[in-house]
N, CA, C and O atoms as a GROMACS GRO file, in nm:
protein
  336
    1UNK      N    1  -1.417  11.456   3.722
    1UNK     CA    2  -1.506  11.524   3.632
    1UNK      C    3  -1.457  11.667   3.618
    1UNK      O    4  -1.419  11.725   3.720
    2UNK      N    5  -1.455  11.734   3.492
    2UNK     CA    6  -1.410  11.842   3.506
    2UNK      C    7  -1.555  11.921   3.436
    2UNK      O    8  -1.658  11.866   3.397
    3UNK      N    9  -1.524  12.054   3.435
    3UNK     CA   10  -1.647  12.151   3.377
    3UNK      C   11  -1.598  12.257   3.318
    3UNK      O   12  -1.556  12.344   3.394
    4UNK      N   13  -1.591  12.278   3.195
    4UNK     CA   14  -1.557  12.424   3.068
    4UNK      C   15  -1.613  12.470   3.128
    4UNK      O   16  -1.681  12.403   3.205
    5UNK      N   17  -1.622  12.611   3.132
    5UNK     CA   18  -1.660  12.752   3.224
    5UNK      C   19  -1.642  12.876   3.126
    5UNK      O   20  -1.691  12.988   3.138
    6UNK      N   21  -1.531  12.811   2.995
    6UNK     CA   22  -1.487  12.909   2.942
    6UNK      C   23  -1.561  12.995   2.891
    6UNK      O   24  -1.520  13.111   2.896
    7UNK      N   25  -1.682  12.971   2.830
    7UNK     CA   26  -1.817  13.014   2.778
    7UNK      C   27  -1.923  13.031   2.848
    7UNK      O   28  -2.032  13.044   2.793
    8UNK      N   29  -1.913  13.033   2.931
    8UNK     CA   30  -2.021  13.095   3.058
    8UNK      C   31  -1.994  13.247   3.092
    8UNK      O   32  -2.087  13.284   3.164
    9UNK      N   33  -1.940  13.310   3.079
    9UNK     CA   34  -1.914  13.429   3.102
    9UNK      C   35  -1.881  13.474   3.320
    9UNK      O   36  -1.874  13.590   3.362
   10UNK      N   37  -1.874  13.412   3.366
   10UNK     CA   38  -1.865  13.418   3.446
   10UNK      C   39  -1.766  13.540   3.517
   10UNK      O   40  -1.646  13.535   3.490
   11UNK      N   41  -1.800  13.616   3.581
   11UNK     CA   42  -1.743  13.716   3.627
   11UNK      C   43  -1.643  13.677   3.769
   11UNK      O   44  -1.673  13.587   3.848
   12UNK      N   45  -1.516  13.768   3.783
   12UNK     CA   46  -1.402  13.726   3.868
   12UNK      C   47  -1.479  13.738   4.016
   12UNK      O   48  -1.462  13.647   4.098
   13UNK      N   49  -1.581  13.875   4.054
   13UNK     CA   50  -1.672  13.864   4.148
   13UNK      C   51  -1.775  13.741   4.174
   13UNK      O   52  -1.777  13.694   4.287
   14UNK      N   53  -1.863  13.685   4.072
   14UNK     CA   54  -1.926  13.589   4.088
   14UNK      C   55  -1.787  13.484   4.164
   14UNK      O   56  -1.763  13.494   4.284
   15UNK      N   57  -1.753  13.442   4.124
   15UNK     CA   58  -1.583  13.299   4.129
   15UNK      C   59  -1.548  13.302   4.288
   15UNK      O   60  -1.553  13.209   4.369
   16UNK      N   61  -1.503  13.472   4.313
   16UNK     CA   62  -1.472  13.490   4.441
   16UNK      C   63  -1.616  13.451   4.539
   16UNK      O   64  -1.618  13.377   4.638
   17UNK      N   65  -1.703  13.508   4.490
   17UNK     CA   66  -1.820  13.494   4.577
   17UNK      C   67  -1.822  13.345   4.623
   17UNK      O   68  -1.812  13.302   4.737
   18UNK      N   69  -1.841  13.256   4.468
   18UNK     CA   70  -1.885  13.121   4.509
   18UNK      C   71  -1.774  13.017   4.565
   18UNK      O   72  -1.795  12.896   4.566
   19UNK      N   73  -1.649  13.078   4.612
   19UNK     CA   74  -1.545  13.021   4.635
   19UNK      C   75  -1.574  12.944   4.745
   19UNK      O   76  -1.544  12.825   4.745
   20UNK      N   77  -1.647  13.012   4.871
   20UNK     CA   78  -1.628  12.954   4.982
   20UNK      C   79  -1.771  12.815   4.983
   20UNK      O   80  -1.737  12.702   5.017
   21UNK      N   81  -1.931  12.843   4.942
   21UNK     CA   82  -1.987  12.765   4.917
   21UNK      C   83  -1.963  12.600   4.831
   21UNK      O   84  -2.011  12.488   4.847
   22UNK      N   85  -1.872  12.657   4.746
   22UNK     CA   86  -1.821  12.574   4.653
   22UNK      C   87  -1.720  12.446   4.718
   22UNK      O   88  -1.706  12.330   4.681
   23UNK      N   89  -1.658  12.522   4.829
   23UNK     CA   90  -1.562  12.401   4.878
   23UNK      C   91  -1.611  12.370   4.981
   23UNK      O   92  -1.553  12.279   5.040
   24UNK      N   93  -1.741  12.430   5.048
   24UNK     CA   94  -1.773  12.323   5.175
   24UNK      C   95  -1.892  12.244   5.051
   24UNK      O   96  -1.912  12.128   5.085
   25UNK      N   97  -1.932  12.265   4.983
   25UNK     CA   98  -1.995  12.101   4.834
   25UNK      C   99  -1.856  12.041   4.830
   25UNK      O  100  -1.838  11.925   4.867
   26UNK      N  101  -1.783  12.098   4.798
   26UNK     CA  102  -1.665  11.977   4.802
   26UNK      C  103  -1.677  11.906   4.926
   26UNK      O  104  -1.744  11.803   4.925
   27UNK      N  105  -1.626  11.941   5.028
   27UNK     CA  106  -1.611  11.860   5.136
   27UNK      C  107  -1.718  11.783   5.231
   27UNK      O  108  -1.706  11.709   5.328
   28UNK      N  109  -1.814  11.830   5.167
   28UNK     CA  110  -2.023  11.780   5.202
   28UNK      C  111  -1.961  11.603   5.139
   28UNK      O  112  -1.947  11.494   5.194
   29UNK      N  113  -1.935  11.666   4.976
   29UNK     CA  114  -1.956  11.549   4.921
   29UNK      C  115  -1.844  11.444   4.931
   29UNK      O  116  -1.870  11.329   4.894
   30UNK      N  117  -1.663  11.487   4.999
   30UNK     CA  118  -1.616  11.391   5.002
   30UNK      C  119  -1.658  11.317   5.132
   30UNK      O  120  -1.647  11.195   5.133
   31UNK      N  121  -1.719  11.400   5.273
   31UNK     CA  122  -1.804  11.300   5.373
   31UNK      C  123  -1.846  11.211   5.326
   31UNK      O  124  -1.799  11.097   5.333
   32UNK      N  125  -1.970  11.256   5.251
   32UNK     CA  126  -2.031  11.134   5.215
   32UNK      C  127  -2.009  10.991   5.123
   32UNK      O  128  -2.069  10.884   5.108
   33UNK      N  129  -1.871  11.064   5.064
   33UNK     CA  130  -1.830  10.890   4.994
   33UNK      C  131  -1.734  10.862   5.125
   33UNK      O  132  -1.665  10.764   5.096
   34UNK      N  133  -1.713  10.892   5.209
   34UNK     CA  134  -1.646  10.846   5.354
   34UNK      C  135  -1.717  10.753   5.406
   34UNK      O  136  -1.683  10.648   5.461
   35UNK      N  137  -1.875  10.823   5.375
   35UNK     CA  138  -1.937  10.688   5.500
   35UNK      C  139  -1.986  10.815   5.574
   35UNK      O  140  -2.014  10.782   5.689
   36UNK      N  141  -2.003  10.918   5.558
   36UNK     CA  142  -2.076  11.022   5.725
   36UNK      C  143  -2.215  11.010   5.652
   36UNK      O  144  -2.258  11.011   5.537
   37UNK      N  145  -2.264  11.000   5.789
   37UNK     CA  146  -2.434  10.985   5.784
   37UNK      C  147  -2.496  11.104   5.671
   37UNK      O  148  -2.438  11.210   5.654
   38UNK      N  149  -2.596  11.076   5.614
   38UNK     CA  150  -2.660  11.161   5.470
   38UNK      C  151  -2.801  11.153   5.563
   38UNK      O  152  -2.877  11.249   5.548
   39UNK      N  153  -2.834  11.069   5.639
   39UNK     CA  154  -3.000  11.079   5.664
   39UNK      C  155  -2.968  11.091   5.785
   39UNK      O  156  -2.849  11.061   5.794
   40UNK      N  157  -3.009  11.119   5.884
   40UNK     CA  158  -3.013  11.141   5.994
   40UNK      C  159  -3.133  11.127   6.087
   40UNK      O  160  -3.148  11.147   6.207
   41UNK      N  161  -3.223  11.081   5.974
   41UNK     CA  162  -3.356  11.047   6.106
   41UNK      C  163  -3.338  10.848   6.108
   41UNK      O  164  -3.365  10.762   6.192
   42UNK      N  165  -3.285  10.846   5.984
   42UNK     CA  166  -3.292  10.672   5.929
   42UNK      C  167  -3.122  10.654   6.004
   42UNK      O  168  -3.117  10.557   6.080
   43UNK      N  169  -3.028  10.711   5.996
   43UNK     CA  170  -2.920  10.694   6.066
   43UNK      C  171  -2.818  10.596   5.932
   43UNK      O  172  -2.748  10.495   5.941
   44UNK      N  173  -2.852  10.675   5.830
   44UNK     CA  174  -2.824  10.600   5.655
   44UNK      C  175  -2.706  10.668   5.619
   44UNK      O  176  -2.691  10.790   5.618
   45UNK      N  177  -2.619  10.580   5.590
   45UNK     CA  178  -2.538  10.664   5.447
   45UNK      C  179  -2.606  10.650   5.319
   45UNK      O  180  -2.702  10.579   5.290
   46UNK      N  181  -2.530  10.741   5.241
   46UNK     CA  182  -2.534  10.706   5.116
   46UNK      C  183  -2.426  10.595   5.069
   46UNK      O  184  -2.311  10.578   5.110
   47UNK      N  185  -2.497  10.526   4.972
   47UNK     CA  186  -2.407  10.395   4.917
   47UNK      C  187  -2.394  10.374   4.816
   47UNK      O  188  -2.331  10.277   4.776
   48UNK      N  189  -2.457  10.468   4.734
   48UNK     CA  190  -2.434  10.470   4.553
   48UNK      C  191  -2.313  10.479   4.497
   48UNK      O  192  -2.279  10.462   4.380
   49UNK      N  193  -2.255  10.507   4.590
   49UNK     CA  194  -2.065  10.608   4.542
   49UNK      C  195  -2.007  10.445   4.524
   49UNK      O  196  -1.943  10.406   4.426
   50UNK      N  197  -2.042  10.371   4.630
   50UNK     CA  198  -1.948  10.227   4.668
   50UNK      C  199  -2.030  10.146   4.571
   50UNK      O  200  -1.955  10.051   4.549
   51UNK      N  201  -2.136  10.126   4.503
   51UNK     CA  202  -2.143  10.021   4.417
   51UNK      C  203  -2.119   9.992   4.282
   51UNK      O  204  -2.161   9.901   4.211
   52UNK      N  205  -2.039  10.093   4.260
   52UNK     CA  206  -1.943  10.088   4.121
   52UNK      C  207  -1.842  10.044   4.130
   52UNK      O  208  -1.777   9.969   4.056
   53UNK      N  209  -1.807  10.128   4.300
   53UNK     CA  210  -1.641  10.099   4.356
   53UNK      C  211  -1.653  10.008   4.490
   53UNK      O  212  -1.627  10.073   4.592
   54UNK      N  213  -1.678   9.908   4.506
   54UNK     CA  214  -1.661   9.895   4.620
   54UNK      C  215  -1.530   9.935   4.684
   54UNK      O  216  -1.541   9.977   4.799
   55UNK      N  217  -1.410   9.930   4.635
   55UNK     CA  218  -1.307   9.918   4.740
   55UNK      C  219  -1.300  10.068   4.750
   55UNK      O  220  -1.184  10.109   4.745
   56UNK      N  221  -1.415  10.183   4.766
   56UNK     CA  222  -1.410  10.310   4.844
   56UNK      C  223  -1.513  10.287   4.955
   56UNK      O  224  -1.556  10.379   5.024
   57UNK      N  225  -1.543  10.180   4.965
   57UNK     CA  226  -1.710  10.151   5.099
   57UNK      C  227  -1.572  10.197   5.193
   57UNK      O  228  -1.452  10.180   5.175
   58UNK      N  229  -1.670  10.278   5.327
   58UNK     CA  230  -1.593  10.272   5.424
   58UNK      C  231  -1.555  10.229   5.538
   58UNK      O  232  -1.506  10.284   5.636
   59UNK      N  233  -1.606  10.041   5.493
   59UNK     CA  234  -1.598   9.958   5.550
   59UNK      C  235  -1.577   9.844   5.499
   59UNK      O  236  -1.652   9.813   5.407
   60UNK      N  237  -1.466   9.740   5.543
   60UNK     CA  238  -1.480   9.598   5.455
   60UNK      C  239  -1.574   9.591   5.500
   60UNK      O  240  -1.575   9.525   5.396
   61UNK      N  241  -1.695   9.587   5.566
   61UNK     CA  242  -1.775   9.490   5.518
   61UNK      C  243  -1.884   9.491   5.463
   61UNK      O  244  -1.964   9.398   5.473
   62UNK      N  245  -1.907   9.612   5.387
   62UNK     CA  246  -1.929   9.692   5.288
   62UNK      C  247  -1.972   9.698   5.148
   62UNK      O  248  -2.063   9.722   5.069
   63UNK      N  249  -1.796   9.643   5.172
   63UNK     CA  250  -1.743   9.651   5.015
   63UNK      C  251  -1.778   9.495   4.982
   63UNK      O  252  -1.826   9.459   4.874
   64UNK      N  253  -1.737   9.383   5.124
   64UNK     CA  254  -1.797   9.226   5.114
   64UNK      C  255  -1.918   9.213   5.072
   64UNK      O  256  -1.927   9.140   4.974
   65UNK      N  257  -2.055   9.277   5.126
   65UNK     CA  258  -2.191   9.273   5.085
   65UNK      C  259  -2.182   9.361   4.958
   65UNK      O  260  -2.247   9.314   4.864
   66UNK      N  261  -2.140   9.440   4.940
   66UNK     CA  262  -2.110   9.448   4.758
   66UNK      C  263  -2.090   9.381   4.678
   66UNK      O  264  -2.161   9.364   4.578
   67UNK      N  265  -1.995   9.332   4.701
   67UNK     CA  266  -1.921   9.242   4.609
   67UNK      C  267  -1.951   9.096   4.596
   67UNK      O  268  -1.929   9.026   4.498
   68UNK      N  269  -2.017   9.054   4.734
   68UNK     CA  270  -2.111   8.918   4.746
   68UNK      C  271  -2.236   8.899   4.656
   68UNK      O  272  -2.296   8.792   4.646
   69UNK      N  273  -2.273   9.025   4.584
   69UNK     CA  274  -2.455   9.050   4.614
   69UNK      C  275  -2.419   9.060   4.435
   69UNK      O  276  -2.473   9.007   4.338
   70UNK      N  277  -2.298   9.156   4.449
   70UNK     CA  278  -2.306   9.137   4.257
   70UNK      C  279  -2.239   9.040   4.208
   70UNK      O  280  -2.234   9.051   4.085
   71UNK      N  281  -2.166   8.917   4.262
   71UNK     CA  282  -2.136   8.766   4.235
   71UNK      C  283  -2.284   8.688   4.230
   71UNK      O  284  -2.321   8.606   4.147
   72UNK      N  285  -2.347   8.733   4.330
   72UNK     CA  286  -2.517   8.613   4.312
   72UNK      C  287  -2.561   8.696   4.234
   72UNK      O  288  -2.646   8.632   4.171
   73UNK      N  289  -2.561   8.817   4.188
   73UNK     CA  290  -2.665   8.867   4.025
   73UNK      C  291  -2.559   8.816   3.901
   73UNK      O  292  -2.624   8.794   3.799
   74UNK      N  293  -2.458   8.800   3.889
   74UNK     CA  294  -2.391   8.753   3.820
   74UNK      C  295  -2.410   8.605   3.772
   74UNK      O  296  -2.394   8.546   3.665
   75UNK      N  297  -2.450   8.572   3.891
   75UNK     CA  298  -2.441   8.379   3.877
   75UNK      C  299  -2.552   8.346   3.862
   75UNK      O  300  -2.582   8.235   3.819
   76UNK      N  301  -2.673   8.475   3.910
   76UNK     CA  302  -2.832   8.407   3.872
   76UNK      C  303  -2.828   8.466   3.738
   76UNK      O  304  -2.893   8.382   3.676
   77UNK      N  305  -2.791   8.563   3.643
   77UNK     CA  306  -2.787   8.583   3.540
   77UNK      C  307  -2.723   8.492   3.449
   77UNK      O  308  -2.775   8.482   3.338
   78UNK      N  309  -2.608   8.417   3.479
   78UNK     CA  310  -2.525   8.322   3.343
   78UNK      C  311  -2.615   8.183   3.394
   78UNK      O  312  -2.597   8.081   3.327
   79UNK      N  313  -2.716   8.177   3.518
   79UNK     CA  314  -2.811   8.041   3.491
   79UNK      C  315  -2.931   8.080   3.411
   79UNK      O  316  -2.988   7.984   3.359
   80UNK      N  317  -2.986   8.200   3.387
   80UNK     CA  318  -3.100   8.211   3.341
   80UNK      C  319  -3.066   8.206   3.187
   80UNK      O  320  -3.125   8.147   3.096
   81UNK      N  321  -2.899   8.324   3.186
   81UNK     CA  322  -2.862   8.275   3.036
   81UNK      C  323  -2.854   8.135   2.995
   81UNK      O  324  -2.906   8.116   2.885
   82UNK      N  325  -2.799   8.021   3.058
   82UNK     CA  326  -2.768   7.924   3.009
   82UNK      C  327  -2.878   7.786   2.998
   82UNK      O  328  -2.863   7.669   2.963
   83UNK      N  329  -3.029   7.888   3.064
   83UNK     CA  330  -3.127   7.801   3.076
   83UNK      C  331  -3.146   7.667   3.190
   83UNK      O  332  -3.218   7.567   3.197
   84UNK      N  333  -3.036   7.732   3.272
   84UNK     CA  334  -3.055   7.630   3.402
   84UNK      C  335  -3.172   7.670   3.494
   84UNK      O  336  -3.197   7.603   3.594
   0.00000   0.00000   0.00000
Protein backbone atom coordinates (compact mmCIF):
# COMPACT_ATOMS: atom_id res chain seq x y z
CA UNK A 1 0.00 0.00 0.00
CA UNK A 2 1.45 3.17 -0.67
CA UNK A 3 0.21 6.89 0.54
CA UNK A 4 0.60 10.49 -1.62
CA UNK A 5 1.80 12.87 1.06
CA UNK A 6 2.51 15.18 -1.68
CA UNK A 7 -0.45 17.43 -0.76
CA UNK A 8 -0.47 17.27 2.79
CA UNK A 9 1.90 19.81 3.41
CA UNK A 10 3.83 18.09 5.75
CA UNK A 11 6.81 19.67 7.24
CA UNK A 12 10.67 18.07 7.16
CA UNK A 13 10.35 18.53 11.24
CA UNK A 14 6.97 16.85 11.51
CA UNK A 15 8.72 13.50 9.06
CA UNK A 16 11.80 13.59 11.34
CA UNK A 17 9.67 13.65 14.40
CA UNK A 18 7.35 10.80 13.25
CA UNK A 19 10.23 8.74 11.99
CA UNK A 20 10.89 6.76 14.96
CA UNK A 21 6.99 6.06 16.03
CA UNK A 22 6.35 5.25 12.52
CA UNK A 23 8.74 2.25 12.29
CA UNK A 24 8.12 0.64 15.59
CA UNK A 25 3.90 0.61 13.64
CA UNK A 26 5.88 -0.93 11.16
CA UNK A 27 7.38 -3.54 13.10
CA UNK A 28 4.08 -3.78 15.78
CA UNK A 29 2.41 -4.69 12.60
CA UNK A 30 4.86 -7.05 10.84
CA UNK A 31 4.70 -9.16 14.53
CA UNK A 32 1.51 -9.49 14.18
CA UNK A 33 1.13 -11.02 10.66
CA UNK A 34 4.07 -13.33 12.25
CA UNK A 35 1.79 -14.84 14.63
CA UNK A 36 3.04 -12.66 18.07
CA UNK A 37 0.32 -12.59 20.50
CA UNK A 38 -2.22 -9.23 19.86
CA UNK A 39 -4.36 -10.19 23.09
CA UNK A 40 -2.71 -11.09 25.88
CA UNK A 41 -5.30 -11.78 28.48
CA UNK A 42 -7.09 -14.40 25.72
CA UNK A 43 -3.42 -15.50 24.69
CA UNK A 44 -4.91 -14.68 20.71
CA UNK A 45 -3.33 -13.72 17.63
CA UNK A 46 -4.64 -11.88 15.17
CA UNK A 47 -5.78 -13.96 12.07
CA UNK A 48 -7.36 -11.64 9.62
CA UNK A 49 -3.93 -11.06 7.78
CA UNK A 50 -3.93 -15.17 7.04
CA UNK A 51 -7.46 -15.50 5.68
CA UNK A 52 -6.95 -13.97 2.43
CA UNK A 53 -3.43 -15.47 2.52
CA UNK A 54 -3.19 -18.39 4.12
CA UNK A 55 0.26 -19.38 3.07
CA UNK A 56 1.48 -16.21 5.52
CA UNK A 57 -0.37 -18.18 8.78
CA UNK A 58 2.52 -18.78 10.94
CA UNK A 59 1.81 -22.09 11.09
CA UNK A 60 0.88 -25.03 8.71
CA UNK A 61 -1.61 -25.72 10.61
CA UNK A 62 -3.08 -22.65 10.27
CA UNK A 63 -3.01 -22.14 6.98
CA UNK A 64 -4.68 -26.20 6.92
CA UNK A 65 -7.76 -24.95 9.09
CA UNK A 66 -7.91 -22.11 6.57
CA UNK A 67 -7.92 -23.60 3.78
CA UNK A 68 -10.09 -26.69 5.06
CA UNK A 69 -12.90 -24.32 6.39
CA UNK A 70 -13.00 -22.25 3.01
CA UNK A 71 -13.23 -25.71 0.86
CA UNK A 72 -16.52 -26.70 3.24
CA UNK A 73 -18.00 -22.93 2.57
CA UNK A 74 -17.21 -23.52 -0.90
CA UNK A 75 -18.83 -26.95 -1.18
CA UNK A 76 -21.86 -25.97 1.11
CA UNK A 77 -22.31 -23.04 -1.22
CA UNK A 78 -22.17 -24.93 -4.96
CA UNK A 79 -24.89 -27.53 -2.93
CA UNK A 80 -27.19 -24.84 -1.95
CA UNK A 81 -26.44 -23.36 -5.51
CA UNK A 82 -27.21 -26.49 -7.21
CA UNK A 83 -30.25 -27.21 -4.94
CA UNK A 84 -28.87 -30.28 -3.31
Amino acid sequence: MALDTSRVNLTDEFLTKMQEPLSLSFEAMAALERGAIANPDEQRMVGHYWLRRPDIAPRADLAKAITDAIEQIKTFVEAVGSGA
